[in-house]
N, C-alpha and C positions, 0 to 999 in steps of 0.2 A: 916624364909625365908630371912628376911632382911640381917641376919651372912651370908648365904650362896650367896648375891650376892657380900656384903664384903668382902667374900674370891675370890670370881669370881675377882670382879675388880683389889682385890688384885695380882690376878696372871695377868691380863691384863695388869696393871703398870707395873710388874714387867719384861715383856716380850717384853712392848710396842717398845725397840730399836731393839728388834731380828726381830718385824714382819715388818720392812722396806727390810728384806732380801726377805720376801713375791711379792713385785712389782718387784725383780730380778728375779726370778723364774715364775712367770704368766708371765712374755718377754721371758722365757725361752722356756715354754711351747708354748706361740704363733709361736714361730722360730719353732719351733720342728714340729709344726701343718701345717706351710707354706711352709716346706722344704718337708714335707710327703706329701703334699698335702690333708690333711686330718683333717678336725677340731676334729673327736674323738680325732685323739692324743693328741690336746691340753686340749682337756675336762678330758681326764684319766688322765693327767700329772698334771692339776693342782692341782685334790683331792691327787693325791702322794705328790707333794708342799706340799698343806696340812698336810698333816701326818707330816711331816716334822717340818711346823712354829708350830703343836700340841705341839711335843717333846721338841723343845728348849725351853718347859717353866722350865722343869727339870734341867738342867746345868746351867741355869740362877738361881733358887732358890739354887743351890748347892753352886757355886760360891759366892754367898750374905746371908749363912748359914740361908736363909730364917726359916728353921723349928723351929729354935730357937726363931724367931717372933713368930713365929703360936704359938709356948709355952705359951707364955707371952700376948696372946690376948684372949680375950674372944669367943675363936670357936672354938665348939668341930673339934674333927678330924672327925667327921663323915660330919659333916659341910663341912667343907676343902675338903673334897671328894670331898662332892656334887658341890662345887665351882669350884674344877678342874675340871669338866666334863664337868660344864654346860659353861665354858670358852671353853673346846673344842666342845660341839655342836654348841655355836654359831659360831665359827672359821669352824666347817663342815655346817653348814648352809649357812653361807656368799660366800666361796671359792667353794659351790653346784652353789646360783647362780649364781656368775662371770662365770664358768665354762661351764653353759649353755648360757650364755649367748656371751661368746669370742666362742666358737661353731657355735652358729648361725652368727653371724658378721661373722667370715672366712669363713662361708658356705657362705654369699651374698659376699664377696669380692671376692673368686676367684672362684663365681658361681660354685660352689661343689653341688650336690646334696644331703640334708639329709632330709628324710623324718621324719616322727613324728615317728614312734618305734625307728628307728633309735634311735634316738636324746632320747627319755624317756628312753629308754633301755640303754643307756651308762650313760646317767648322772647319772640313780638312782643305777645300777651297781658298779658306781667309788663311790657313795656316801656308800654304803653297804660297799664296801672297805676302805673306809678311817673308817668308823666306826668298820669294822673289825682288823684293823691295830691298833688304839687307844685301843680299845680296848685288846688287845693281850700284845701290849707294856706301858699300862699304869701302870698295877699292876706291871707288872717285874721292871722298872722302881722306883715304889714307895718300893718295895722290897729291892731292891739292886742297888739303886742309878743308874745314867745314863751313870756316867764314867765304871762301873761292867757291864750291860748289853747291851753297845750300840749298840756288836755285834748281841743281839736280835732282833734288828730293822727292818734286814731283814728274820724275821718269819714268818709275815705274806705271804708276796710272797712266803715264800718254803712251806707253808703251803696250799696254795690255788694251787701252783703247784703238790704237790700232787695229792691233790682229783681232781684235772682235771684230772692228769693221771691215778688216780685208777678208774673214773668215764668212760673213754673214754676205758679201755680195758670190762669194760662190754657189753656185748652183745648187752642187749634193751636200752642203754642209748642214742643213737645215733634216734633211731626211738621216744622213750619216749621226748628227746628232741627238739625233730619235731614240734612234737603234743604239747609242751607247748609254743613255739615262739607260734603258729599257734593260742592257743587260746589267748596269749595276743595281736597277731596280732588285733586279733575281739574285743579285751578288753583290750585298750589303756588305758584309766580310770585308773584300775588296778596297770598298771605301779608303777606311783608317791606313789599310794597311799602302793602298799606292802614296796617298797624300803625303803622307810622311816620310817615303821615301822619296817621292819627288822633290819635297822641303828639302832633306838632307843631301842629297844630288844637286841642287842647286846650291846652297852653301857651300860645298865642298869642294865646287867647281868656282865658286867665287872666292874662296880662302887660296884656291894654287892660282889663282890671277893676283891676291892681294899681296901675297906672298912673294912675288916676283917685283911685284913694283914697289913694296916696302924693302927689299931687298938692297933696290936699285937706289934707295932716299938717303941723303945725308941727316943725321940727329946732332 
């Protein structure tokens, strides 16, 4: 455990000047939210920020032939996995709550109205996305470098565009979808607690893919 927060930190140092790009983009996102008049937009824009300060840990280790370190130190690569993830859960953890919370602030400054599904329902939504996005782009990434797949980066959006639209021409999807607002309407609870565990299901499931294929990579 100890290797693998070593490799966390490691990649934290390593990124620490790219995530000053982070407090330009949460301004970004607030602008975005004050101009729409909407604090969701800010709340969705920051976990896409997110994904965003996730990725430039890759072109920063490239740039600084980082992998060549990771040779010569004592952690496995399975280690080093675990240490890239758990750098991006805490970076999705931290930009979940700012996000909730520049949310609610814009909702009392220009007296917006957001109610509690509201507000659970989009946070933990954007947060499911940013772990779906990491996850999608993290192994292609460790595959084939960041400068090869960066045009990847927008997969995850055409990918969830899809199954909306394959989901939206079926029939019962529109009534079935009714009825599941309706029951977390009743079971608020529920919210936080699936989202985040779908986030961490998804990462986890994307860490024993990346993990195979960094496995398989020459350093």
């Amino acid at each position: 455990m100890n290797r693998v927060l070593t490799a966390m930190k490691l990649d934290f140092f390593t990124a620490k000047s790219s995530l000053k790009l982070v407090a330009i983009l949460l301004l970004i996102g607030v602008v975005i939210g004050a101009l729409a008049h909407g604090p969701i937009y800010t709340m969705i824009f920051t976990m896409i920020f997110a994904v965003t300060s996730c990725g430039s840990i890759f072109p920063t280790h490239e740039r600084s032939h980082s992998d060549k370190l990771y040779g010569i130190l004592p952690v496995k690569k399975s280690e080093m996995i675990a240490g890239r993830y758990l750098y991006a859960l805490i970076i999705g953890a931290v930009c979940t709550a700012i996000s909730g919370i520049l949310g609610l602030a814009l909702a009392r400054i220009m007296n917006v109205s957001l109610d509690s599904f509201t507000f659970w329902a989009t946070l933990m939504l954007a947060f499911i996305y940013f772990s779906f996005a990491v996850g999608v782009s993290y192994p292609i990434y460790l595959k084939f470098s960041f400068a090869k797949a960066y045009l990847f980066t927008m997969l995850p959006m055409y990918l969830i565009a899809v199954l909306i639209l394959f989901l939206s021409k079926q029939t019962s999807f529109i009534s079935d979808f009714g009825r599941l607002m309706q029951f977390f309407t009743n079971n608020q609870i529920l919210i936080p607690v699936l989202g985040i565990l779908i986030g961490l299901v998804l990462l986890a499931m994307s860490a024993l893919i990346a993990n195979l294929l960094y496995k398989r990579k020459e350093i």
